[in-house]
N, C-alpha and C positions, 0 to 999 in steps of 0.2 A: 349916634355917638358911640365911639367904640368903647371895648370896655377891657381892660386886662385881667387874665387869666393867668391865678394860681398853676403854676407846672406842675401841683403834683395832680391838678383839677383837670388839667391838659392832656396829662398822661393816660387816666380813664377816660377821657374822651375819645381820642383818639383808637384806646384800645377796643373801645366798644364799637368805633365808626368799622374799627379791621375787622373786628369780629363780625358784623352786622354786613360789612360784605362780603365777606368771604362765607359766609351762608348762602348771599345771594347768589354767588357763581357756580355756585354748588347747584343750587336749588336749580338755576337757570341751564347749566349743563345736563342735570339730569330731566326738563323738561324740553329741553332740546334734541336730547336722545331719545326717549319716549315719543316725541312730536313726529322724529327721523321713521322709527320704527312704526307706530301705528298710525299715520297718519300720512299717507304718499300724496301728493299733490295731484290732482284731479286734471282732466283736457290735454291729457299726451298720451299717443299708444303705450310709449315706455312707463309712466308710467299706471295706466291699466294694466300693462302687462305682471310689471313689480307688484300690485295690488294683487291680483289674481296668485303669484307664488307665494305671497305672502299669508293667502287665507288659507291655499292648499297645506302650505306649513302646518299652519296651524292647525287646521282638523285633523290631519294626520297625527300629531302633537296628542291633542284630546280623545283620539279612539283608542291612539295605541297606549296613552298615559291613564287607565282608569281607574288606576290604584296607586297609591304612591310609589311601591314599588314598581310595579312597570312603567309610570313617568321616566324613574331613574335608571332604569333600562333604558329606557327609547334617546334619552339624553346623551348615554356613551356612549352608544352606537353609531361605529363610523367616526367616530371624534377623537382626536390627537392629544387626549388629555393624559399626565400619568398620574395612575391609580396611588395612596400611597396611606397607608394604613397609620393614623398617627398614634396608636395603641399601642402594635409591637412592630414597625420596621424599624431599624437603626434610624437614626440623623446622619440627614445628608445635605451636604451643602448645595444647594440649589442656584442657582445661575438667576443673572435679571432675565427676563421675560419667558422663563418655563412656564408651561401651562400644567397645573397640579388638582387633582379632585379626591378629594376626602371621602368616603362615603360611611354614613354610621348605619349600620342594622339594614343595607338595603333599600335604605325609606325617606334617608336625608342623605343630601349630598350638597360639600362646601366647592364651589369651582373658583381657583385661586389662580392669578397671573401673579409671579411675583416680580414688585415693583425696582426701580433701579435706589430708592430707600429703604432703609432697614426698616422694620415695626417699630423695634425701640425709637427709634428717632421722628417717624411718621406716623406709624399707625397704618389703616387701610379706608378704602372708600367700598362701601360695601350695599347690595341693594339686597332684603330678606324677605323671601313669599315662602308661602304654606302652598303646598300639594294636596295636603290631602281633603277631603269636601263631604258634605253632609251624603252619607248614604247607609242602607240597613245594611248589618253584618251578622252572617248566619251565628246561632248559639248552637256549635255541634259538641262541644265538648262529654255532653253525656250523652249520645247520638247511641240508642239499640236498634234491636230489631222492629221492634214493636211502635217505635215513635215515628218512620221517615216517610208518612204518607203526608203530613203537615209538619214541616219545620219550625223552628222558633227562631227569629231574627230582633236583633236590637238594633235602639239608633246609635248609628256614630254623629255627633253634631247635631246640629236643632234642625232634625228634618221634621214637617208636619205629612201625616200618615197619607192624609186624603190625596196628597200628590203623587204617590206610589202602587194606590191598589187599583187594579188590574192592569196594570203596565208588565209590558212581555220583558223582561229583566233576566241578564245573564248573572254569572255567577264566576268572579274573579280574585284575584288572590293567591294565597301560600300557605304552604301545609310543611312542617317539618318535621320527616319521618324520627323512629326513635333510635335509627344508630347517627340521627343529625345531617341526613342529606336532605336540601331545599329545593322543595317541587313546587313551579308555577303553576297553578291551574287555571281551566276556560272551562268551563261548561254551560253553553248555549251558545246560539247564533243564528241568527236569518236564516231560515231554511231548513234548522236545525233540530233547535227540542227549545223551550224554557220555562221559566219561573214565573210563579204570579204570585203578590199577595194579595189574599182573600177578606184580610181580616187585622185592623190594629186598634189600638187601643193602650193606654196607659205606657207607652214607650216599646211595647210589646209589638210584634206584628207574625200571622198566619201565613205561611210559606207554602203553597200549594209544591208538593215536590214528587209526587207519584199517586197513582190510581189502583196500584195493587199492595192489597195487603201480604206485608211482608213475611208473616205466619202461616197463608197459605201457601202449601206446595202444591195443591190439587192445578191449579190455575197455571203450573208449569214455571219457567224459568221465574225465580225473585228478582224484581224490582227494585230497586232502593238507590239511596245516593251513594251508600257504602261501597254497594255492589259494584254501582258505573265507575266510584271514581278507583277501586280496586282494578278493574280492568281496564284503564287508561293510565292510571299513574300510579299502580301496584301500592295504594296506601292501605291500611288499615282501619278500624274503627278506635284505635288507639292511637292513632296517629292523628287523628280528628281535634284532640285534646288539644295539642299545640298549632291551631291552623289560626288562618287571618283570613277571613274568606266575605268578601263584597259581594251585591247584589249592587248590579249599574244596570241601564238601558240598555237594551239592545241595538236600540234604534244610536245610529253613529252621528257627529254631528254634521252638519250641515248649512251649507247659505239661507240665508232667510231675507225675501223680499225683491220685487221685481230687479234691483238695481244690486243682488247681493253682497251689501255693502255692512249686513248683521249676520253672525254666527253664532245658531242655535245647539246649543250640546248642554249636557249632564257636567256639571263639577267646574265650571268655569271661577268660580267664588274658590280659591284664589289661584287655578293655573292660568288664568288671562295674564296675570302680572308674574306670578312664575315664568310664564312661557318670554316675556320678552326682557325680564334680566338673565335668563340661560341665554336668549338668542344676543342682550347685547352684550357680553362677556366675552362669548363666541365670537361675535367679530368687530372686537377689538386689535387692532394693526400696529404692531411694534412695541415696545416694554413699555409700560405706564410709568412716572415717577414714582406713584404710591402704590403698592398692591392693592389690585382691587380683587373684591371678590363676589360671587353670587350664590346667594343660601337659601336651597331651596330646603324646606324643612318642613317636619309630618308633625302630625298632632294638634294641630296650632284649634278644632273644633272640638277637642275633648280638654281645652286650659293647658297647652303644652305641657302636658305632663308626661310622663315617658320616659326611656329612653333615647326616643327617636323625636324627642321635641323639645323646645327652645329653650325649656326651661332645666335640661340636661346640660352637664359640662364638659357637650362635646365642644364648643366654639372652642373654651377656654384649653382643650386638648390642643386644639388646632394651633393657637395663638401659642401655647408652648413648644410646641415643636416646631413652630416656622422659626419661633424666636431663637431657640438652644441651634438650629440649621444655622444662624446669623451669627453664630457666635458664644459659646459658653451656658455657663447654668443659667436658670433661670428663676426668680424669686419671685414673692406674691406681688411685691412692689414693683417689678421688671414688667409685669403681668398687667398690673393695674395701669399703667401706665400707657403699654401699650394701649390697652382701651381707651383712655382718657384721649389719646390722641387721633383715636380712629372718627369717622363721621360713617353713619347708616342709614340707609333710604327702609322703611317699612311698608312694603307693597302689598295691599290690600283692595280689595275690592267694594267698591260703592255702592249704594242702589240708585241709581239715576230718578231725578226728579220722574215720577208719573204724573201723567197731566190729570191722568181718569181720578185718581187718590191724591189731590197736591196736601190737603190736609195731614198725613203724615210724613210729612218731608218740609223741612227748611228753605222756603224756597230763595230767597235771597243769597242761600250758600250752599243749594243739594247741588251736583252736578247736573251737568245736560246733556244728553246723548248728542255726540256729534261735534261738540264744543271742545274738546281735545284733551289732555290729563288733568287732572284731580289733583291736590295738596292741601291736603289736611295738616294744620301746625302743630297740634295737640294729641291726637288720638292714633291710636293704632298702636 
C-alpha cells in the first residue's frame, strides 16, 4: 500500500539519495582509474608489454625518488607542467586546461589542471599521498673533528631499528650552504663506498662512517665525512647545521617473483599511491570540468607537521591564488567555501592481510594482495 510523503520529507530524501550517489561516481571513477592503472589485463602480448613499462616506470620512480625532494625532482622532469610560486608571483589569469605545479620547500608539490569551473562555484577533485617514508636521518648539526668515525642518526617515522643494521645504506638528501645555495647530495653506491648501522637503541642509531681517526695526522690524508663531502660539494662543517640528510638502501628496487608481478623497494609506504595520482594527473586528455589536482606532500610520518606538511597552509595559499587568478579578492568565506565544495581522495597505503600473521589483521575487511584497490570509508 502506498504511502504519501511529506515534500519537505521528500526533499531530504531525495537530497541524500543525490548525495549518496554522487559519492558513488566519485568513488567508482576513482576505482576505475586505479583499476586502469594498476591493474592491466593479463593473456595479451600488448598487454604484458604495457605491464612490463609500467613496473619499469615505476622502479625508476622509487630509485630516482628516495627522498622527498628528489621524488619532486624526478616528477618535473621532462614534464610540461608551469612552475608557479603562489607566495610571491603576480596573479595571473590562467586559461581552462593549463597544467600548473606549486611546489613548497622542494619536498611538496600541488599538480593542478585547471578546470573549465571556477573553485568558487565547483571546488576541485583532488587525490593526496605523502612521499616521504620511515627512514634514519643523519644528526650532523654538531658534527667536529673528533666525533665522525661513528655518526649519530635518528628516526624519521616508526621505523624499528632491527630492519636496518648492517644493511649497506647510502646517504641522500640536502644541505644548504650559508650564503643559501641548495646542494643535492649522494654519498654511496654499488661499487662505491657505504654506510652501516652498527648499533640502535632508544630511537638512536650508530652510523659506522670511517676507520680513521680524525685527530690522527700520522696515518696521512683525514678521513671524515666533512672532508669527502668538502671535496665533492665544497660544504663546510657549518653548513652541516642546516642539512636534511637520509640514509636509504643501496640496494634499488626491483621485481620480485618468478612471474614479476611484485615490486620490492625501500619507502613504498606511501610513493606506491603517490606514484599513480602523479602518473594519473599526467595523463589526463583534455580540460576537466572541475580542477583536478594531485598532492604529493612530505611529512605526513612525523604528524604533518612542518612547513612542508599538510598540516601547513600551503593548500589554503594555493586555493587563494587560483581563486583571486578567477577573479577578484578573496575572503575567509570565499576560501571556505571553496573547500566545502571540493571532494579528496586520501591515498595511503595498507598492509595486506598476511596469511603467516592473520591474527593481526581484520580479516573480513584487511585487503588482499592481488584483489585490486583498497577503500577505507573512515580512516586516513
Amino acid at each position: 500500500m502506498s504511502q504519501a510523503i511529506p515534500a519537505g520529507k521528500r526533499a531530504r530524501v531525495w537530497l541524500r539519495q543525490r548525495s549518496a550517489a554522487h559519492r558513488s561516481r566519485f568513488r567508482l571513477a576513482t576505482l576505475a582509474l586505479l583499476s586502469t592503472l594498476c591493474l592491466p589485463a593479463l593473456g595479451s602480448a600488448h598487454a604484458d608489454k604495457a605491464q612490463d613499462q609500467l613496473r619499469a616506470q615505476y622502479i625508476r620512480y622509487l630509485d630516482e625518488g628516495a627522498t622527498p625532494s628528489a621524488l619532486i625532482a624526478h616528477t618535473l622532469a621532462g614534464k610540461k607542467w608551469r612552475v608557479v610560486d603562489a607566495a610571491s608571483d603576480p596573479v595571473h589569469h590562467f586559461k581552462a586546461g593549463e597544467r600548473l605545479v606549486f611546489i613548497n620547500q622542494d619536498r611538496t608539490a600541488l599538480f593542478v589542471i585547471v578546470g573549465r569551473d571556477s573553485l568558487a562555484s565547483a571546488g576541485v577533485r583532488m587525490v593526496a599521498s605523502h612521499i616521504d617514508t620511515p627512514s634514519p636521518r643523519l644528526f650532523l648539526g654538531k658534527v667536529d673533528k673528533k666525533n665522525q668515525l661513528s655518526l649519530k642518526a635518528g628516526a624519521h617515522g616508526g621505523i624499528k631499528g632491527a630492519h636496518w643494521l648492517h644493511r649497506p645504506l647510502r646517504l641522500r638528501g640536502q644541505i644548504i650552504k650559508s650564503d643559501g645555495k641548495l646542494i643535492d647530495v649522494q654519498l654511496g653506491a654499488e661499487g662505491e663506498m657505504a654506510f652501516f648501522i652498527e648499533e640502535s637503541g632508544h630511537g638512536d642509531y650508530s652510523v659506522i662512517a670511517s676507520s680513521t681517526p680524525t685527530d690522527e695526522v700520522k696515518m696521512g690524508k683525514t678521513a671524515s665525512i666533512v672532508s669527502l663531502l668538502h671535496e665533492r660539494y665544497g660544504v663546510s662543517a657549518d653548513d652541516l647545521r642546516s642539512s636534511e640528510l637520509y640514509l636509504v638502501p643501496i640496494l634499488g628496487a626491483r621485481a620480485v617473483g618468478i612471474e614479476k608481478m611484485m615490486v620490492g623497494s625501500h619507502g613504498q609506504d606511501d610513493r606506491a599511491n603517490a606514484f599513480l595520482a602523479w602518473r594519473a594527473i599526467d595523463k589526463i586528455q583534455g580540460t576537466p570540468a572541475r580542477t583536478a589536482m594531485a598532492w604529493l606532500v612530505d611529512r605526513e610520518e612525523s604528524g604533518s607537521r612542518g612547513r612542508s606538511g599538510a598540516k601547513s597552509h600551503f593548500l589554503e595559499l594555493v586555493y587563494s591564488y587560483l581563486l583571486r587568478s578567477q577573479g577578484g579578492q578573496v575572503s575567509e568565506l570565499d576560501l571556505m567555501r571553496a573547500f566545502a565544495k571540493s571532494e579528496g581522495l586520501s591515498a595511503d597505503t595498507p598492509a595486506c592481510v598476511n596469511p603467516n600473521w592473520p591474527e593481526v589483521h581484520e580479516a573480513a575487511h584487511g585487503p588482499l594482495l592481488g584483489k585490486g584497490p583498497v577503500m577505507f570509508p573512515g580512516t586516513g
